[in-house]
NUPAVEX-923274 format. One line per field, with one value per residue (C-alpha): residue number from 1; residue in three letters; x negated, y negated, z. Coordinates in steps of 0.25 Angstrom, whole numbers, padded with zeros to 4 digits. Each point is the difference from the previous one (the first is absolute). Example, Ala and Ser with C-alpha at 12.3 -4.5 7.8 and 13.67 -1.06 7.14 Angstrom:
REM residues 2
resi <- [1_2]
resn <- [Ala_Ser]
u <- [-0049_-0006]
v <- [0018_-0014]
w <- [0031_-0002]
END
This chain:
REM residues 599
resi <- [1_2_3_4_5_6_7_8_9_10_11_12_13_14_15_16_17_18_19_20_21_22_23_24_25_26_27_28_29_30_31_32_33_34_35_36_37_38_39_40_41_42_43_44_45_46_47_48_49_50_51_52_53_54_55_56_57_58_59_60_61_62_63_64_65_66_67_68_69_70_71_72_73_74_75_76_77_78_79_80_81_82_83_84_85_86_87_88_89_90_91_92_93_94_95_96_97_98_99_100_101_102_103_104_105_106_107_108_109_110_111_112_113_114_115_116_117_118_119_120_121_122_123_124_125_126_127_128_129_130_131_132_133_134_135_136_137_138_139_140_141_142_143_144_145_146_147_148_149_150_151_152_153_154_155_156_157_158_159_160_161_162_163_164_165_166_167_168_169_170_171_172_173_174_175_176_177_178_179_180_181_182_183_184_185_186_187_188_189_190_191_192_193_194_195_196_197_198_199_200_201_202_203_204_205_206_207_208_209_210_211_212_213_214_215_216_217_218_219_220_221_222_223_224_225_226_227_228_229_230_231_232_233_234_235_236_237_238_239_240_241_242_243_244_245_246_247_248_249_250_251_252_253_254_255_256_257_258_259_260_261_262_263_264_265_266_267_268_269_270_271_272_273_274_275_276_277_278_279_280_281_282_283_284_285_286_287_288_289_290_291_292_293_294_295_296_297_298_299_300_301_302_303_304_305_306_307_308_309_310_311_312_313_314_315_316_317_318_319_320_321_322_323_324_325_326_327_328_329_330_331_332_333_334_335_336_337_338_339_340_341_342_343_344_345_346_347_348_349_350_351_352_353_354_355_356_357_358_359_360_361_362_363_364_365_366_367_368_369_370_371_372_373_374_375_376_377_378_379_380_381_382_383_384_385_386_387_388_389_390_391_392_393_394_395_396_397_398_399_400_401_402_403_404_405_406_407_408_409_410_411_412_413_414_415_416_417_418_419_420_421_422_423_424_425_426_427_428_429_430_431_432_433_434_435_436_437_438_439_440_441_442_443_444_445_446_447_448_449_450_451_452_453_454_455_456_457_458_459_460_461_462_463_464_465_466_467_468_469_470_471_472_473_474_475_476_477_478_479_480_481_482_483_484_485_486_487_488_489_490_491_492_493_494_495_496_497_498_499_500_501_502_503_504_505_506_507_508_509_510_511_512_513_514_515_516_517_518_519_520_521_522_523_524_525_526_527_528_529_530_531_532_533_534_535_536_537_538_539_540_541_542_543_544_545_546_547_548_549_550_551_552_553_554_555_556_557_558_559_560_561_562_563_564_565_566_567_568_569_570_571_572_573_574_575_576_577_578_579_580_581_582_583_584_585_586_587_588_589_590_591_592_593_594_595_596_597_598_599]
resn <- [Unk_Unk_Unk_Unk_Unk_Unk_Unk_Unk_Unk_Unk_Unk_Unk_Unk_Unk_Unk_Unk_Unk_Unk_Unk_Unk_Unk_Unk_Unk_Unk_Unk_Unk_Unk_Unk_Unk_Unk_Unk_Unk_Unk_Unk_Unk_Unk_Unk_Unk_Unk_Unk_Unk_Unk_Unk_Unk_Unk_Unk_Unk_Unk_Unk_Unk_Unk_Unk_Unk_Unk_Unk_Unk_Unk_Unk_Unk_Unk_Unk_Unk_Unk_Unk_Unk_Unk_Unk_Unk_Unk_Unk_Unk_Unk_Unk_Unk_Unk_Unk_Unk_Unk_Unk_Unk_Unk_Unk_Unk_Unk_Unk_Unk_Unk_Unk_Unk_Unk_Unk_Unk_Unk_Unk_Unk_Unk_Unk_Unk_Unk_Unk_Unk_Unk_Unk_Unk_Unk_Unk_Unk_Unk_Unk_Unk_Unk_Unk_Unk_Unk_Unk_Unk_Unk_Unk_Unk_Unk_Unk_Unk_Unk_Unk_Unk_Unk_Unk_Unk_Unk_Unk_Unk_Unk_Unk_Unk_Unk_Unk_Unk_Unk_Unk_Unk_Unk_Unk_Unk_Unk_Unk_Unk_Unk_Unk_Unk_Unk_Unk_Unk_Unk_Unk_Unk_Unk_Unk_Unk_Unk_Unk_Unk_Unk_Unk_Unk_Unk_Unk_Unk_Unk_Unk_Unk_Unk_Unk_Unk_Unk_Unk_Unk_Unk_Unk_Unk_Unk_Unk_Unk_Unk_Unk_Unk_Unk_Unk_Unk_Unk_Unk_Unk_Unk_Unk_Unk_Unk_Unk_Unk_Unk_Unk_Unk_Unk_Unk_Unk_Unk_Unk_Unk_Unk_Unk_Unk_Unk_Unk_Unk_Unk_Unk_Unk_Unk_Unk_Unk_Unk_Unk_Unk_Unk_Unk_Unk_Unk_Unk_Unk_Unk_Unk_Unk_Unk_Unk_Unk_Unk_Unk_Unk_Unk_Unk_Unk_Unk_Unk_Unk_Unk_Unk_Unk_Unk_Unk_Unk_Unk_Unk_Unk_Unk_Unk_Unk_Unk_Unk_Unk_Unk_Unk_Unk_Unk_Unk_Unk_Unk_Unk_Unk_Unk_Unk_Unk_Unk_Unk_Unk_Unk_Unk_Unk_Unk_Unk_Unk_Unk_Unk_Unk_Unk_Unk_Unk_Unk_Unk_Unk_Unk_Unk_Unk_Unk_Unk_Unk_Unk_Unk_Unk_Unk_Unk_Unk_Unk_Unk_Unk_Unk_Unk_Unk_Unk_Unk_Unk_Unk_Unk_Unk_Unk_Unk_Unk_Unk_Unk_Unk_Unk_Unk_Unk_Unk_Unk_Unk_Unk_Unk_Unk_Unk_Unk_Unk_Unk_Unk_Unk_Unk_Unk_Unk_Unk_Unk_Unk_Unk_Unk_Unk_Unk_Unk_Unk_Unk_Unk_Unk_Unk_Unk_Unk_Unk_Unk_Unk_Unk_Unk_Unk_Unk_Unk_Unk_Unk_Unk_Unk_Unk_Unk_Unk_Unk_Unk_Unk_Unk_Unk_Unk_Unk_Unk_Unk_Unk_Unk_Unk_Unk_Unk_Unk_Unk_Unk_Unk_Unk_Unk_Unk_Unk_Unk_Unk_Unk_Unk_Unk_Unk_Unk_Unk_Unk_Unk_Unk_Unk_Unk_Unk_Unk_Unk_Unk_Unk_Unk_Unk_Unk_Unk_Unk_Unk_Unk_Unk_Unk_Unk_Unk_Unk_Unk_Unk_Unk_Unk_Unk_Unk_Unk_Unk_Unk_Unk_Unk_Unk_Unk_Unk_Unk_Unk_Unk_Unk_Unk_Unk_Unk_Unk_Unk_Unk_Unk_Unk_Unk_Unk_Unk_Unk_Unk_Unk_Unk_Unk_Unk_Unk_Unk_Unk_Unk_Unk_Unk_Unk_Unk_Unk_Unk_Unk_Unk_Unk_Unk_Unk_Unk_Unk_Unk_Unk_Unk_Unk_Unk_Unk_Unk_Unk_Unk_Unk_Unk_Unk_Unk_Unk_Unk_Unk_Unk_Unk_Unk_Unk_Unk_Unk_Unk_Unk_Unk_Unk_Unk_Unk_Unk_Unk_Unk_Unk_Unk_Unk_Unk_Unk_Unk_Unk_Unk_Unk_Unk_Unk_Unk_Unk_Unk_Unk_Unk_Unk_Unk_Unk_Unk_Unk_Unk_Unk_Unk_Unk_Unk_Unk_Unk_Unk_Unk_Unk_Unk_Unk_Unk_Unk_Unk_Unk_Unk_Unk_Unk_Unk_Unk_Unk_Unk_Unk_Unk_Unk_Unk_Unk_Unk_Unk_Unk_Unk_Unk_Unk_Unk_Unk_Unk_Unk_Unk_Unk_Unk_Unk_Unk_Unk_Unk_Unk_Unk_Unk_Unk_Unk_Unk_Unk_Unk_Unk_Unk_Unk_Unk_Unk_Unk_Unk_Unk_Unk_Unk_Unk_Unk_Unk_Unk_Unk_Unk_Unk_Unk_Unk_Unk_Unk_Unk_Unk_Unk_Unk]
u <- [-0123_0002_-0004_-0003_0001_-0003_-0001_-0006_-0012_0008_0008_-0015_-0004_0014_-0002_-0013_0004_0008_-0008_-0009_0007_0006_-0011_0004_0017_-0002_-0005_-0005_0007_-0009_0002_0012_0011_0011_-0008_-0003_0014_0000_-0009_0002_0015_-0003_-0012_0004_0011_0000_-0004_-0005_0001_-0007_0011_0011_0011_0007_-0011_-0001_0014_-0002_-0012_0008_0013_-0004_-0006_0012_0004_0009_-0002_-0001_-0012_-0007_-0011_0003_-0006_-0004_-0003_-0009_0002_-0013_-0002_0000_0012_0010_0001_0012_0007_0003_0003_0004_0003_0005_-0004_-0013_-0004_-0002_0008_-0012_-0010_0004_-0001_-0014_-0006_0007_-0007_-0012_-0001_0006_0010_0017_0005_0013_0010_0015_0006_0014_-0004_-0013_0007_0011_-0007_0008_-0009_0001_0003_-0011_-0010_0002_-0009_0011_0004_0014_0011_0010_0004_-0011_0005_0014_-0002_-0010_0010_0012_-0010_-0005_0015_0005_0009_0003_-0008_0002_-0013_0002_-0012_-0003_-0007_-0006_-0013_-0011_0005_-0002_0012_0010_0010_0012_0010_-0007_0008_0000_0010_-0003_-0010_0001_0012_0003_-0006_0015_0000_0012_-0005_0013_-0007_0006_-0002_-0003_0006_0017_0003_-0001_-0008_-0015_-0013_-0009_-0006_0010_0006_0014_0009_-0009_0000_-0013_-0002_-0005_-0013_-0007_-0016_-0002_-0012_-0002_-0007_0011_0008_0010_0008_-0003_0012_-0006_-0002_-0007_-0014_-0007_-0013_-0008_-0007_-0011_0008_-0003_-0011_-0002_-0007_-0007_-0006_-0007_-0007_-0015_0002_0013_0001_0004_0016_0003_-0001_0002_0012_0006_-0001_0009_0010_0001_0001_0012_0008_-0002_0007_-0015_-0007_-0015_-0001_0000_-0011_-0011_-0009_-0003_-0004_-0008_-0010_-0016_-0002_0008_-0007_-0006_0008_0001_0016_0003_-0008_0005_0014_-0002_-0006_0011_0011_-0011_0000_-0013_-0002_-0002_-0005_0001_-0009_0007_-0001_0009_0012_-0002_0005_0013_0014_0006_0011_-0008_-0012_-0007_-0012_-0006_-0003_-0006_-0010_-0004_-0003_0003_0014_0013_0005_-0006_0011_0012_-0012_-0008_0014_0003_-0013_-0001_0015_-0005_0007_0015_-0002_0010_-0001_0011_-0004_-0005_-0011_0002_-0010_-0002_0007_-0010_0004_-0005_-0010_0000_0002_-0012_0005_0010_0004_0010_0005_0001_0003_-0007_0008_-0002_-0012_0004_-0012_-0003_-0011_-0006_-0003_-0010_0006_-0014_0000_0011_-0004_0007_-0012_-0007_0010_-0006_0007_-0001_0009_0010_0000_0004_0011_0007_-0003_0010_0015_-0002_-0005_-0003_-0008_-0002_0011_-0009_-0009_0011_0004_-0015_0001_0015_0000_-0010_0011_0009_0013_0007_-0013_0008_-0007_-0001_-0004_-0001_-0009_-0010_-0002_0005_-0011_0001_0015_-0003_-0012_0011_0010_-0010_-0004_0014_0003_-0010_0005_0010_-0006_-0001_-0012_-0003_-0008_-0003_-0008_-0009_-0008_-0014_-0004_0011_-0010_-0006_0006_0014_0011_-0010_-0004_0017_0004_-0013_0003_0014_-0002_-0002_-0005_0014_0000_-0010_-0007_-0009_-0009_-0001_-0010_-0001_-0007_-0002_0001_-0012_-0006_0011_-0007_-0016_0002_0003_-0009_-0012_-0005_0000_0003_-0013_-0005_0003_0015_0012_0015_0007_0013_0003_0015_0000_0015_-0003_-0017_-0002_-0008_-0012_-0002_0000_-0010_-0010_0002_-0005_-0009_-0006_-0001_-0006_-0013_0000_-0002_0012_0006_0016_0014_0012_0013_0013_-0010_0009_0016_0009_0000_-0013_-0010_-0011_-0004_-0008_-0009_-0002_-0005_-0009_-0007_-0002_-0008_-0008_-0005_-0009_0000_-0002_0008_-0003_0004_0009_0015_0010_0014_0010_0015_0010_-0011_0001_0013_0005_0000_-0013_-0011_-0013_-0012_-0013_-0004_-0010_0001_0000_0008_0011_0014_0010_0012_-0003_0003_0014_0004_-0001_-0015_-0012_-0014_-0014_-0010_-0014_-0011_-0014_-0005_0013_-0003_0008_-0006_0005_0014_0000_0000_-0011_-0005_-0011_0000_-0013_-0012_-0011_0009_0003_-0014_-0007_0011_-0004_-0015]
v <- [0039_0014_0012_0012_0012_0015_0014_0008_-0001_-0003_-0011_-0004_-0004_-0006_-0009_-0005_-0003_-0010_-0004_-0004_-0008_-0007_-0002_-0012_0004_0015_0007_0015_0006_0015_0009_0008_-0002_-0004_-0009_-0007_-0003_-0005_-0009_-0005_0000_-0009_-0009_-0001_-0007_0012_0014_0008_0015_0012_0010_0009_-0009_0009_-0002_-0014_-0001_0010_-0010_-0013_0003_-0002_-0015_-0005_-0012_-0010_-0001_-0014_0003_0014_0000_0003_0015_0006_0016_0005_0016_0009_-0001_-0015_0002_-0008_-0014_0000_-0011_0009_-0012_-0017_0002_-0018_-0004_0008_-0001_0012_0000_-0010_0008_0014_-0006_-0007_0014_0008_-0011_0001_0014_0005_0005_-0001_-0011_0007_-0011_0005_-0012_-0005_-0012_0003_0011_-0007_-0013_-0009_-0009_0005_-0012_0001_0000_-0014_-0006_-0009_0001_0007_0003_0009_0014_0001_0016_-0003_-0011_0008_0013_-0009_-0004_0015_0004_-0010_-0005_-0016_-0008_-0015_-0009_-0014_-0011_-0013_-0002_0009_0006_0008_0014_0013_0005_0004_0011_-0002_0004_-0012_-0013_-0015_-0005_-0014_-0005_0006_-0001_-0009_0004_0002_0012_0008_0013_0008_0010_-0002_0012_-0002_0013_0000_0007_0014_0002_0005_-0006_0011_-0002_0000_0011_0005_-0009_-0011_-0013_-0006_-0016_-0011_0002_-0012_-0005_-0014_-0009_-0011_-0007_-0004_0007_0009_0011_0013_0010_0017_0001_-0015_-0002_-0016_-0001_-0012_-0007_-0011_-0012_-0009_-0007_-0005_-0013_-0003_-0012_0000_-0007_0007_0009_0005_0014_0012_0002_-0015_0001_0014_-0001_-0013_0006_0011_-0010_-0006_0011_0005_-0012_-0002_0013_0006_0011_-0001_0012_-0008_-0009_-0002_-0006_-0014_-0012_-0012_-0011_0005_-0007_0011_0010_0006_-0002_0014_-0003_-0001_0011_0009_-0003_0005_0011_0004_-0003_0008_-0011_-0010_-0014_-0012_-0010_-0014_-0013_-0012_-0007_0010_0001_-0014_-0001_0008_-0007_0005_-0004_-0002_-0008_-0002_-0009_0009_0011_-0011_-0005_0013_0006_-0008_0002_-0004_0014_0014_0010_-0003_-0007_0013_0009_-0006_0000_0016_0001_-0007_-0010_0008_0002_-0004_-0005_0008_-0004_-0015_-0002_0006_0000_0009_-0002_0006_0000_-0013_-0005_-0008_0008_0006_0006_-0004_0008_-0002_0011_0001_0008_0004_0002_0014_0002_0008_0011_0002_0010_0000_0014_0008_0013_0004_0006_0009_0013_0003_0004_-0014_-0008_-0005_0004_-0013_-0003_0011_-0003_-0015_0005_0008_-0013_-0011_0000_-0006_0005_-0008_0005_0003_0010_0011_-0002_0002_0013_0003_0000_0000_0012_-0005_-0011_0001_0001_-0011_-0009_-0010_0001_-0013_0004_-0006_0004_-0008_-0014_-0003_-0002_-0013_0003_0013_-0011_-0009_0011_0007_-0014_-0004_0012_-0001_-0015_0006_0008_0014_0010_0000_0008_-0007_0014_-0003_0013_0001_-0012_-0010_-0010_0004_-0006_0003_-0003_-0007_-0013_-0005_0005_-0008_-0013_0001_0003_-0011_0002_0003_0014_0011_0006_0011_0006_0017_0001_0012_0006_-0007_0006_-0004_0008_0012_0000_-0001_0012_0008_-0007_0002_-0013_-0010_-0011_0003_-0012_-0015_0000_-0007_0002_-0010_0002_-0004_-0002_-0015_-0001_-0008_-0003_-0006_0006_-0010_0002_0015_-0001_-0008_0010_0012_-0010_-0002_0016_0001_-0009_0004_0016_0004_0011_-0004_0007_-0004_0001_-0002_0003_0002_-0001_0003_-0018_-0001_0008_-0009_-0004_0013_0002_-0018_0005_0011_-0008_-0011_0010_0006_-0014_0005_0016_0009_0011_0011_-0008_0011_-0002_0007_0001_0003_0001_0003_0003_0010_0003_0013_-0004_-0006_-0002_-0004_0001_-0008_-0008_-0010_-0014_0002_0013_-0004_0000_-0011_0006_0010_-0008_-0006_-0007_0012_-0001_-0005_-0002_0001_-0007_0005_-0011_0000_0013_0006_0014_0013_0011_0014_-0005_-0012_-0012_-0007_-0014_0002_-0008_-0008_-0001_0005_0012_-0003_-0002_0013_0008_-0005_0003]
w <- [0188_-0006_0008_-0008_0005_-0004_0005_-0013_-0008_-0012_0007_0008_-0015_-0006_0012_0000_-0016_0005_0011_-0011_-0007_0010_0011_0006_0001_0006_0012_0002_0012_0001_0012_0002_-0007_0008_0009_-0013_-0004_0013_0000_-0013_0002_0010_-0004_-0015_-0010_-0009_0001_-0012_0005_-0009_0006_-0004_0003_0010_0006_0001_0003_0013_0005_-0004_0008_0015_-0004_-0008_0006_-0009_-0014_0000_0008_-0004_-0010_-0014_-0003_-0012_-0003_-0009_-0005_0002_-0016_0000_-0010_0008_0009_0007_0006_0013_0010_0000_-0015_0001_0014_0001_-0015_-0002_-0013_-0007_0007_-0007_-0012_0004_0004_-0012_-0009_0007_0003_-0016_0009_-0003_0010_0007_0005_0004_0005_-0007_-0004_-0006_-0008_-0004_-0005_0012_0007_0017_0007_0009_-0011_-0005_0009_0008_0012_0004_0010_-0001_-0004_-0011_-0001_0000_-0013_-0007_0001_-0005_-0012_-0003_0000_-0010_0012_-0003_0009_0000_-0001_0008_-0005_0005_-0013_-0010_0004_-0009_0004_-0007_-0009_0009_-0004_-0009_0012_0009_-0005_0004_0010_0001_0013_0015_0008_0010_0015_0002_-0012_0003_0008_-0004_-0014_-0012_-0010_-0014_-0003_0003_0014_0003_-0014_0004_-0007_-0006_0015_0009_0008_-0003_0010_0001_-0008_-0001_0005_-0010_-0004_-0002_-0003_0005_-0005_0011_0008_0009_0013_-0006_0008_-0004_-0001_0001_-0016_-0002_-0003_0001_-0008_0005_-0010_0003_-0003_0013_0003_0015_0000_0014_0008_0013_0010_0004_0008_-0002_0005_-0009_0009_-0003_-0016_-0001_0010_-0009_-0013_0005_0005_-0012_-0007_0008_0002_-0016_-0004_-0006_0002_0004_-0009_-0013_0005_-0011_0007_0011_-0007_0008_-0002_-0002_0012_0008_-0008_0012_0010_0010_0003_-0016_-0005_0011_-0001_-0015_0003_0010_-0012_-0011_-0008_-0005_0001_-0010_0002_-0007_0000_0006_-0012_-0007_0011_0001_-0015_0004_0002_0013_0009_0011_0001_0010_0008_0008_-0011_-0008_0011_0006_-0015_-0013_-0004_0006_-0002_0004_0000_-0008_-0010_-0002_0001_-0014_-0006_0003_-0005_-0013_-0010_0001_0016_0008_0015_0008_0015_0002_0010_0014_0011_0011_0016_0008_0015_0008_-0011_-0015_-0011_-0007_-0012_-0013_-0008_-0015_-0009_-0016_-0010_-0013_-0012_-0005_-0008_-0013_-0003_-0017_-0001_-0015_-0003_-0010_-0004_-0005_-0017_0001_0006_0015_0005_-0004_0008_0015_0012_0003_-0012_0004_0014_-0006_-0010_0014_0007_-0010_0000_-0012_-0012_-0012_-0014_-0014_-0004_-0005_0015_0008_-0006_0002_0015_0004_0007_0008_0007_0011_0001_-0003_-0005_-0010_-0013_-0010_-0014_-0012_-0014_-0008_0000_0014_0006_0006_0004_0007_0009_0003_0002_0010_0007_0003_0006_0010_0003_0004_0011_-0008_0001_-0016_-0008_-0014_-0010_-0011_-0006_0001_0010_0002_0001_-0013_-0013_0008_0009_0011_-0006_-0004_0013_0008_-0008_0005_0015_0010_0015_0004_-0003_0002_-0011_-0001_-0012_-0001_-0008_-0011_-0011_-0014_-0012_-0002_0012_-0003_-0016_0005_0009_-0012_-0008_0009_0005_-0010_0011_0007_-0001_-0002_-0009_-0002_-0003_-0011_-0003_-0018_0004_-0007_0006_0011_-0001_-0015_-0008_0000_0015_-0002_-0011_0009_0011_-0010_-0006_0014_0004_-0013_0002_0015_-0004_0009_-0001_-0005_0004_-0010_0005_-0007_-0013_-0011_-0001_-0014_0001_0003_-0009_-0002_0013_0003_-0014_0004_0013_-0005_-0010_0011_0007_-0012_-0002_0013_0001_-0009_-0009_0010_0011_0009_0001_0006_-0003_0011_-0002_0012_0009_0011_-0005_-0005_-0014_0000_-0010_-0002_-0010_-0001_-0012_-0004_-0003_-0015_0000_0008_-0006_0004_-0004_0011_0011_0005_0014_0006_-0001_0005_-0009_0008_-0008_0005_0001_-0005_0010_-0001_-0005_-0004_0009_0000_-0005_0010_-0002_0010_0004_0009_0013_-0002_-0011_0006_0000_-0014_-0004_0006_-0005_-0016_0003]
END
């Protein structure tokens, strides 16, 4: 919850503003000032505060507790000019909540942070576990200090930083504790103090035990799963107490737990679910049949009378783990003092699971491109595009975002390229302008894929939508886009598709209309149509659209010139009720409409 509090009329309004757009996220504190701060300090996640911030910095001190802990805060300025991220910029989120209120507000999100500034991903923003000296770390990484990445296996990170280079996988748990500079002795980093030598500074990506030296950081990523087995009736302590032991004697951090995996029949038993609750992790559960389909080392009789397969825990540890999974801790059972063992429990982990986000960088304009899409494009280490897109957005990357480019023609390369790299276990982001899913990147890059990678789709703005806007509304009705690039569709099939939209009466988009090779397809397409619209038909003409060369000019169906367009166009042929009305081109929405507006 986000308790909003003011102390003016001017804030009074900017608050409820927000309370109005987001009534089921915030909460009104009224009364005096610094009772609501306390209160909402107290009661909320995140605090709002319409005050100077001097002010709020005055009412925030006696209640800050750790910052792992506090609420983040956020102060909005008396003219509702500014939305500044004032406390628990990473940890408290305030930093995404400034930006939230600016964009909601019209007001210039504030955030001061390093990381944020500089582009760097915080270590404690990538939604993984940690342990360690996050600050130390993130400093070295600011500073341009060498600091020395230890993976068990690639794992879909943000970019990391030029000066953070691969070291090979985690040490030993018998890791020398003695530093090691990277810099020669006696010679100060850009951080370190004159007569100081700075230790090794290293970034480790595990999900096992690893000693930690005073400039090490341990991101846990959630490669184990936990499978478990239980008699009815198993008390919470018994599994819970197990998987921990497991976990230890195994060399594995509980941290990087995923998730606890059983048979349905154990869906609902109080001992399982509790004991995920206490590790924060959910439970999956398997029919019988299924587990009873996986090879294990240790079948069993008693499984396998009590609830249909002859394996529960190491059987759904390795179906949760998938096909790459590997089982790391055989089945073990519990020794409870005095009694039989209630619980198993088996350990396995999954292989990484690369990440390839497709994403729509919308016509061209910066201001047309999603936050979605930018928040994607900061999200991939890997980059990979048209030559002529990634110049469009490289600015918007972090450093040390590796960029795959190639130019025309390389469609199917740049898919494959894009899809390998997440195979590998990489966070990818595959651009195509417009929507990638639209006559673009999308379509290669899916037929590729399998179910062993993550993909996501960020959708974006057509050219087609882009040159309607300007247009008018000339899509405001039932239409279709067809492409009359006969490069990889022959040109029989296109011709029945126009022939189609042209006996249906729907309004038609051409893409890829007219090229220096291809000059006939366009005048074809026309003539396909007129065979069912007239002359005056409305059509518009869109070249680069939204961009700052941009054109645009309406014509008719009789009057239209084809040697006018070229790929960088798009042509929006008007269907029977489409109509030019004060400059615009307009397809009404229904025919009654239609019909009253003729009498």
């Amino acid at each position: 919850m986000i308790g909003l509090i003011s102390a003016t009329a001017a804030g009074a309004s900017a608050r409820d503003r927000l309370a109005t757009a987001w009534p089921d996220r915030t909460r009104v504190y009224d009364g005096p000032v610094r009772e609501a701060v306390e209160r909402a300090f107290a009661e909320c996640d995140q605090l709002v505060c319409f005050l100077a911030t001097g002010a709020t910095v005055r009412l925030l001190a006696p209640l800050l507790a750790d910052k792992s802990t506090d609420p983040g805060v956020v102060c909005v300025d008396e003219a509702g000019r500014y939305a500044v991220s004032l406390l628990g910029g990473h940890g408290g989120g305030a930093n995404s909540l400034a930006t939230e209120v600016g964009s909601t507000l019209s007001a210039t999100p504030v955030i001061t942070t390093a990381t944020d500034a500089t582009g760097i991903p915080g270590l404690d923003t990538l939604g993984l576990p940690f342990e360690g000296a996050v600050a130390t770390v993130t400093r070295a990484m600011l500073d341009v200090v060498p600091v020395t990445l230890r993976a068990d296996t690639v794992w879909p990170l943000p970019p990391l930083p030029p000066n953070v280079t691969a070291g090979g996988a985690p040490a030993a748990p018998n890791r020398p504790t003695e530093p090691t500079a990277h810099a020669p002795q006696g010679v100060p980093t850009p951080s370190t103090p004159l007569g100081t030598v700075r230790p090794d500074v290293t970034l480790f990506v595990s999900d096992r035990v690893v000693p930690l030296g005073p400039a090490d950081v341990v991101l846990r990523p959630p490669s184990l799963v936990v499978g478990v087995g239980a008699s009815r009736g198993v008390g919470v302590d018994e599994v819970y107490g197990l998987v921990v032991d497991v976990l230890r004697d195994a060399g594995l951090s509980a941290l990087s737990v995923g998730e606890l995996a059983t048979v349905d029949a154990k869906a609902d038993e109080p001992g399982i679910v509790e004991a995920a609750a206490e590790l924060g992790v959910p439970v999956r559960t398997y029919p019988a049949d299924v587990l009873a389909s996986v090879d294990v080392p240790n079948p069993s009789a008693a499984p396998l009378a009590a609830v249909g397969t002859p394996s529960v825990a190491e059987a759904a540890a390795l179906a949760a783990a998938g096909r790459d999974g590997e089982l790391l801790v055989p089945k073990r059972k519990s020794s409870p003092q005095g009694r039989p063992a209630m619980a198993t429990c088996a350990v396995a982990r999954r292989a990484p699971r690369g990440r390839l986000a497709v994403v729509g960088l919308g016509p061209g304009a910066r201001d047309l491109v999603t936050p979605r899409a930018v928040a994607e494009l900061r999200r991939a280490s890997v980059l990979v595009g048209l030559d002529q897109y990634v110049d469009q957005i490289r600015d918007l990357l972090r450093p040390g975002t590796r960029v795959i480019e190639s130019g025309l023609g390389r469609e199917e390369e740049r898919a494959r390229t894009a899809v390998a790299e997440a195979r590998a276990g990489h966070a990818v982001a595959l651009i195509g302008s417009g929507d990638a899913g639209v006559y673009a990147m999308a379509s290669p890059a899916l037929a590729e894929a399998a179910d062993d990678i993550e993909v996501v789709g960020v959708p974006g703005v057509t050219a087609a939508l882009a040159a309607a806007a300007i247009l008018g509304a000339p899509l405001g009705h039932d239409h279709v886009s067809i492409s009359l690039s006969d490069l990889h569709t022959p040109w029989e099939v296109i011709e029945r598709r126009v022939r189609a939209a042209a006996e249906a009466d729907i309004v038609v988009t051409f893409y890829n209309p007219r090229s220096r090779g291809r000059d006939w397809q366009l005048p074809k397409a026309l003539a396909l149509l007129a065979e069912h619209r007239t002359g005056t038909t409305p059509v518009g003409v869109v070249r680069n659209a939204s961009r700052p060369d941009g054109t645009s000019h309406l014509t008719t169906l009789a009057l239209i010139d084809p040697t006018t367009v070229d790929m960088m166009t798009v042509v929006t042929v008007g269907n029977t009720a489409t109509r030019e009305i004060a400059g615009r081109m307009v397809t009404p929405r229904g025919y009654r409409w239609q019909s009253e507006g003729a009498r």
